[in-house]
C-alpha positions in Angstrom: -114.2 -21.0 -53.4 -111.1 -19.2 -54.6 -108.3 -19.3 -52.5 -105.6 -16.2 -52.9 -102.5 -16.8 -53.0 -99.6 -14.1 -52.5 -97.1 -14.1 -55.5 -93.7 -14.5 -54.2 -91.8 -11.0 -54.4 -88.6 -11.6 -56.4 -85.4 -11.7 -55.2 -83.3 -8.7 -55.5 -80.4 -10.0 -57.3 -78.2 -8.4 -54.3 -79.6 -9.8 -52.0 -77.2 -11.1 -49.0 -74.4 -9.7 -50.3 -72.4 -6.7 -49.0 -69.6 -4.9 -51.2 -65.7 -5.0 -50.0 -65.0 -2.0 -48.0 -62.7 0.5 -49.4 -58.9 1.5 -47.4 -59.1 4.5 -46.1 -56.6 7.1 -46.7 -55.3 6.4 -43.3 -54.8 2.8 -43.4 -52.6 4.1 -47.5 -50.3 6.2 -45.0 -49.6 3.4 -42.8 -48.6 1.5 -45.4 -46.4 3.6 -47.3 -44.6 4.7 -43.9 -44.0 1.3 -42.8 -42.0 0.7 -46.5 -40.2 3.6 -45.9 -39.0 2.4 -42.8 -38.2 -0.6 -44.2 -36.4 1.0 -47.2 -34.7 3.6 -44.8 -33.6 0.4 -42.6 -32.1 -1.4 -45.4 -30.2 2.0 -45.7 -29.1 2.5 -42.4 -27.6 -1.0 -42.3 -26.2 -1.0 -45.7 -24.6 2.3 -44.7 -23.8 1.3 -41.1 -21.8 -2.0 -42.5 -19.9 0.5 -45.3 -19.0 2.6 -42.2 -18.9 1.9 -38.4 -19.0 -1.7 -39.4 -16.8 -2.0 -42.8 -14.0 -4.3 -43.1 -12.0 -1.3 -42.7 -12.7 -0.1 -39.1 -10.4 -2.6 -37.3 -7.6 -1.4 -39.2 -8.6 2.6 -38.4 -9.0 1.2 -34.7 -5.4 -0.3 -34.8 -3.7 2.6 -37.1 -5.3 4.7 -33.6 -4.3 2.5 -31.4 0.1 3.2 -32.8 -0.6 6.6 -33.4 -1.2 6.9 -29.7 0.9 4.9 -28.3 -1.3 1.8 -27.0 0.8 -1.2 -27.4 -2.1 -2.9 -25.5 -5.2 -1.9 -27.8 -2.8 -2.4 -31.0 -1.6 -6.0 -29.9 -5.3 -6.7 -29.1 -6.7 -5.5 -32.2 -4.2 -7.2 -34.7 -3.9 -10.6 -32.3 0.3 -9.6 -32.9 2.7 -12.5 -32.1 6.1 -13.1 -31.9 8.0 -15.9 -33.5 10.7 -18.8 -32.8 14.0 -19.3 -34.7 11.9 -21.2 -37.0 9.2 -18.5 -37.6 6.8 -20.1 -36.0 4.1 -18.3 -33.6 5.2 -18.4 -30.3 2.6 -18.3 -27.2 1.6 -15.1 -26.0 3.2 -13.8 -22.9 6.5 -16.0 -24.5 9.6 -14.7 -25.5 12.0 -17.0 -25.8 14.8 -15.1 -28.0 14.6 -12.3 -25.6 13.9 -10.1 -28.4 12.9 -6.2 -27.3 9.8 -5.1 -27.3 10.8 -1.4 -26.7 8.8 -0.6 -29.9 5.8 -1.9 -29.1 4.4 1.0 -26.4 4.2 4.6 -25.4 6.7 7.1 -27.0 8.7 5.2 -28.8 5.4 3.2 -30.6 4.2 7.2 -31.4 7.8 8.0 -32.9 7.1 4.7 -35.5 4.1 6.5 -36.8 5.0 10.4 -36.7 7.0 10.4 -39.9 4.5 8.3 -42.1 2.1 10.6 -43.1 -1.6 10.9 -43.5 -2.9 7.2 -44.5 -5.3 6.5 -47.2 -7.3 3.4 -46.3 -9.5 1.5 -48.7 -11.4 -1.8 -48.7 -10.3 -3.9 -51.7 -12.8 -6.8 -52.0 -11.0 -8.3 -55.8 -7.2 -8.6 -54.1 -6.0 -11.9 -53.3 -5.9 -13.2 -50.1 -2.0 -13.8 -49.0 -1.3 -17.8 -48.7 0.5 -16.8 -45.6 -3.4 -15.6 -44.0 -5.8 -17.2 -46.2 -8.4 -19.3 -44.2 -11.0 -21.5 -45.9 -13.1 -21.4 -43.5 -14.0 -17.7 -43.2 -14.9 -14.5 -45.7 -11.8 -13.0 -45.8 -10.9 -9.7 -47.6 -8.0 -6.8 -47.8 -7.9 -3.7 -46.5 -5.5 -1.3 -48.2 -3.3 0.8 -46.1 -1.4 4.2 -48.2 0.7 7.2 -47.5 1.4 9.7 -49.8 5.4 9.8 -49.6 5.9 6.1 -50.3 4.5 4.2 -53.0 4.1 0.5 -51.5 1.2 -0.1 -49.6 0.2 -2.1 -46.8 -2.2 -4.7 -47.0 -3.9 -6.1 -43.9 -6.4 -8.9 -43.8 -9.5 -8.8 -42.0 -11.6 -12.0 -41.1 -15.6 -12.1 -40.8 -16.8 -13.6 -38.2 -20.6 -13.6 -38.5 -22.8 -10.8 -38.1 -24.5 -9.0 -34.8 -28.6 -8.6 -35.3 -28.1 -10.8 -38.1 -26.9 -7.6 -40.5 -24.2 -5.8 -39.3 -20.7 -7.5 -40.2 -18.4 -8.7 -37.4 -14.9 -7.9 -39.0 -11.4 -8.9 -37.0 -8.1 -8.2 -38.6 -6.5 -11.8 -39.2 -3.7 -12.1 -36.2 -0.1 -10.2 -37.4 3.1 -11.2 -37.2 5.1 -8.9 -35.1 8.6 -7.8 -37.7 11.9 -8.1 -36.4 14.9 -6.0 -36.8 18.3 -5.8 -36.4 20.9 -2.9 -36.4 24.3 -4.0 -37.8 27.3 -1.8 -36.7 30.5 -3.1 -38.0 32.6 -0.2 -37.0 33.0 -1.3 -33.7 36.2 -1.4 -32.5 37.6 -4.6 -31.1 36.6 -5.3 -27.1 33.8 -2.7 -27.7 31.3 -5.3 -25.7 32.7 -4.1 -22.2 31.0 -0.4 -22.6 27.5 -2.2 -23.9 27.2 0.0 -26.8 23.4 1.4 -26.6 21.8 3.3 -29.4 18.4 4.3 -30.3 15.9 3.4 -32.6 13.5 6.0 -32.2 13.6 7.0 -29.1 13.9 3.5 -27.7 17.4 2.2 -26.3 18.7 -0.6 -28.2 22.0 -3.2 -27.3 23.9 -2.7 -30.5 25.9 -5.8 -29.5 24.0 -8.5 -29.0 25.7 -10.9 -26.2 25.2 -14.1 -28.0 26.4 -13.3 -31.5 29.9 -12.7 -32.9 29.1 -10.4 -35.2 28.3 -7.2 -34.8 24.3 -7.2 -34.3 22.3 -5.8 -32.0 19.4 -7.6 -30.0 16.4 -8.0 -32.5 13.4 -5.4 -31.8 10.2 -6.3 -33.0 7.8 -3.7 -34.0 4.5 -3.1 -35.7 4.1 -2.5 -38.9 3.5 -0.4 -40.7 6.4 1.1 -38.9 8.9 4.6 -39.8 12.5 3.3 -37.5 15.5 6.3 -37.3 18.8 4.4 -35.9 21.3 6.2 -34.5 24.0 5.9 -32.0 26.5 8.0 -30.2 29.3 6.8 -27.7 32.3 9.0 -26.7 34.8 7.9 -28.8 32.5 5.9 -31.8 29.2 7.3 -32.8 27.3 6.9 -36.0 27.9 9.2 -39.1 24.2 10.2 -39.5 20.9 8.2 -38.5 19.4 5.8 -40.4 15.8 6.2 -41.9 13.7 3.1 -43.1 10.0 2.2 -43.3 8.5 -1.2 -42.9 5.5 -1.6 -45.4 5.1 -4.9 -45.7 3.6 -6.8 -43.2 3.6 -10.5 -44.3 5.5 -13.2 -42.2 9.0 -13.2 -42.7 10.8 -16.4 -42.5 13.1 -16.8 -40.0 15.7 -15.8 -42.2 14.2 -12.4 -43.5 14.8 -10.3 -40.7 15.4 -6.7 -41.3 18.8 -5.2 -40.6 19.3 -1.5 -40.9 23.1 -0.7 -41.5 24.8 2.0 -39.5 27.7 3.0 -40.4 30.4 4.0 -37.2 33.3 6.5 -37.3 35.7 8.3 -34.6 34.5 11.2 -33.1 36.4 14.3 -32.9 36.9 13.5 -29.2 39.3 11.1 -30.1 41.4 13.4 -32.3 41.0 15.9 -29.0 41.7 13.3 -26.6 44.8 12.6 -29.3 46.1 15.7 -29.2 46.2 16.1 -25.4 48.0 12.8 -24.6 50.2 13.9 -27.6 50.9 17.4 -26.3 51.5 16.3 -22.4 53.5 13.4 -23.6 55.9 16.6 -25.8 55.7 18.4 -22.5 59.2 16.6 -21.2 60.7 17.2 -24.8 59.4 21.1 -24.6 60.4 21.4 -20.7 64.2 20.5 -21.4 66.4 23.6 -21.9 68.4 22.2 -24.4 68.9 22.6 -27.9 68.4 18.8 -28.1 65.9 17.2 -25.9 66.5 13.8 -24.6 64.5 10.9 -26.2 62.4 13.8 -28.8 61.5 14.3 -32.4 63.1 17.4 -32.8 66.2 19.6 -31.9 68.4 22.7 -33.2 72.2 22.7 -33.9 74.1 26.0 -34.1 77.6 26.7 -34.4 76.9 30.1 -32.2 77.1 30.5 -28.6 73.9 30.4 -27.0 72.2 31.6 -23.7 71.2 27.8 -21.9 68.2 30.0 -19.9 67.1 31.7 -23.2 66.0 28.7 -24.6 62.0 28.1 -25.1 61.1 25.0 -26.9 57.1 24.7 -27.6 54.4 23.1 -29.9 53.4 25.5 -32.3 49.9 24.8 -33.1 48.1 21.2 -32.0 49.3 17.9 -33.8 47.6 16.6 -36.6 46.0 13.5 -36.5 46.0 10.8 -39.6 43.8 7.5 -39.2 44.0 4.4 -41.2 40.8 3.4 -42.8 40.4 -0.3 -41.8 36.8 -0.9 -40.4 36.6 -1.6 -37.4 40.3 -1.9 -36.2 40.9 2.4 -36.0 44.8 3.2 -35.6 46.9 6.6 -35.9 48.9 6.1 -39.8 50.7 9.2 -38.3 50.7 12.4 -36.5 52.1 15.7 -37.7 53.1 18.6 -35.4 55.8 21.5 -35.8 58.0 22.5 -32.6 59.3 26.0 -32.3 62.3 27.1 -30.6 62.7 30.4 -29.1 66.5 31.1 -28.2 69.1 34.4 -28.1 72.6 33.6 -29.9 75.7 35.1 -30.1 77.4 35.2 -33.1 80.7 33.8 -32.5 83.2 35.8 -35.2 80.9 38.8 -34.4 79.9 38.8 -31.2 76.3 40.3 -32.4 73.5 38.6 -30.4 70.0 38.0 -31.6 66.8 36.2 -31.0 66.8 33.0 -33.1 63.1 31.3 -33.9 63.0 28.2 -35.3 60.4 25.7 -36.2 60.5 22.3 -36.9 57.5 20.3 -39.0 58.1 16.7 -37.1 56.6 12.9 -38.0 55.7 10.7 -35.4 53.7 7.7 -35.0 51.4 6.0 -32.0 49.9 3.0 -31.1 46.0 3.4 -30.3 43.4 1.6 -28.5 39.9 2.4 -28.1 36.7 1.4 -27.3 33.3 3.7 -27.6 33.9 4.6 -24.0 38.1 4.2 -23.6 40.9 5.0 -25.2 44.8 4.7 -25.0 47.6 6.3 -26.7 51.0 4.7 -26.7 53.6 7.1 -28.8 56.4 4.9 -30.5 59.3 7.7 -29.7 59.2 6.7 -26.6 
């Protein structure tokens, strides 16, 4: 008996197996967008932290902040302070020298910016880090403030502080120093403290003698920097011979010895030669009232061997005194004053009897003690 028997069929040598699928075109597009994304991201952020978050944009924010006058933006965005007699920071909200802080808002903080220019402001990451701001503890670099009229710049330093989203830098400008100054007027005259002597720097009104100093300083304004301060001052009888002009650059901490003083230089106004003349002339008045040919107790008189008419004589000043001043600083007197009285008078001749009208004039010297503040003055003539 034969069995059959079925052969076995071979196995396909594929068999089981199923090939990798392919990516479609679609799934290729997804892929490529998604980099680009990512590429265009690491743009944007690399872009973002060169622009609205560079180390630079505090200092555009506080450069803003003077140019419009907002003391309170600026002083927030720099951390500003104020110092002791030893330079040290003082708290805020403190002021224990009383120094002004007229500077510091509104108009007068716009005036400190008008004359500087259009700034040029650059990040530079290779300058050194001033001792007097370097911290250890944080990435620190300099921002470099310029204006095309003045050749030294102003270097701020701005602090990182971490990062928001975990890419865009957190910059903060490391806290200022607010600058001092001084304006030093030594033209003022003697017992000038009674008229408190106010000038301006800018348009702000400074003391120019400050109460608890001898010499002749004014109360210390502080004041941003960078900073463009015109000093000027005008009283009655003292004023300043032109305004002073300087420009604070440098905005490092002074020591308590560096503080600015701008010199002004004082001189007499013509109101006191005016205010001269007049107690001059009224004071001549009893001299030109007299109807004599020599008044009582004057600088001047006429002799004549001729008869003359006593009502025809007219004695007055020909044109207004003159007015000499020594030159000591600070202590202004009269050296001398120069006049010329004329004298108006009809004369007979006495061998001839012929009458005519006389005129005379007399160049005369005198001297006078004077005493003036900015505000008050006093003339004493000596031929009295």
């Amino acid at each position: 008996m034969s069995s059959h028997s079925t052969a076995p069929t071979p196995s396909s040598p594929h068999a089981g197996y199923r090939p990798h699928s392919k990516p479609s075109r679609a799934g290729w597009w997804w892929l490529a967008a998604a980099g680009a994304v990512l590429v265009a991201g690491a743009v944007a952020v690399v872009a973002l932290n060169a622009t609205v978050f560079s180390a630079a944009q505090p200092v555009k924010q506080y450069l803003k902040a003077l140019a419009n006058g907002d003391g309170a933006t600026a002083m927030e965005l720099s951390q500003a302070y104020l110092t002791d007699e030893d330079g040290e920071p003082v708290d805020s909200g403190d002021n224990p020298r009383g120094v002004s802080t007229a500077l510091l808002d509104g108009q007068p903080l716009i005036d400190t910016q008008a004359g500087l220019g259009e700034p040029t402001i650059e990040v530079d990451s290779d300058a050194e880090i001033p001792a007097e701001f370097r911290r250890d503890d944080l990435h620190q670099t300099v921002v470099r403030l310029s204006y095309d009229q003045q050749q030294d710049p102003t270097l701020f330093v701005v602090d990182r502080h971490g990062r928001d989203w975990l890419v865009f830098d957190r910059w903060q400008m490391h806290p200022l120093p607010l600058h001092e100054v001084h304006v030093a007027s030594d033209g003022f005259p003697a017992g000038s403290r009674i008229d408190h002597p106010t000038g301006t720097i800018n348009s702000a009104e400074v003391p120019l003698l400050g109460e608890a100093s001898e010499q002749h300083l004014s109360t210390p304004v502080a004041t941003f920097v960078p900073a463009q301060l015109t000093v000027d001052y005008h009283g009655t009888y003292v004023a300043a011979d032109q305004s002073v002009t300087h420009t604070l650059t440098d905005n490092t901490p002074p020591s308590a010895d560096q503080t600015q003083t701008l010199e002004l230089d004082l001189e007499l106004t013509e109101q006191v030669t005016e205010k001269v003349q007049e107690e001059v002339s009224q004071e001549l008045t009893h001299c030109t009232d007299q109807q004599v040919l020599q008044p009582s107790g004057c600088p001047f008189g006429y002799s004549t061997v001729n008869r003359v008419d006593p009502d025809s004589i007219e004695w007055s000043l020909l044109e207004s005194p003159e007015v000499m001043y020594t030159d000591e600083p600070g202590s202004p007197g009269i050296e001398r004053i120069e006049a010329i009285a004329q004298l108006e008078v009809d004369e007979t001749d006495v061998g001839t009897g012929e009458q005519s009208r006389t005129e005379y004039q007399q160049p005369f010297m005198l001297e006078a003690n004077l005493r003036l503040t900015p505000e008050h003055i006093e003339v004493t003539p000596h031929w009295q």
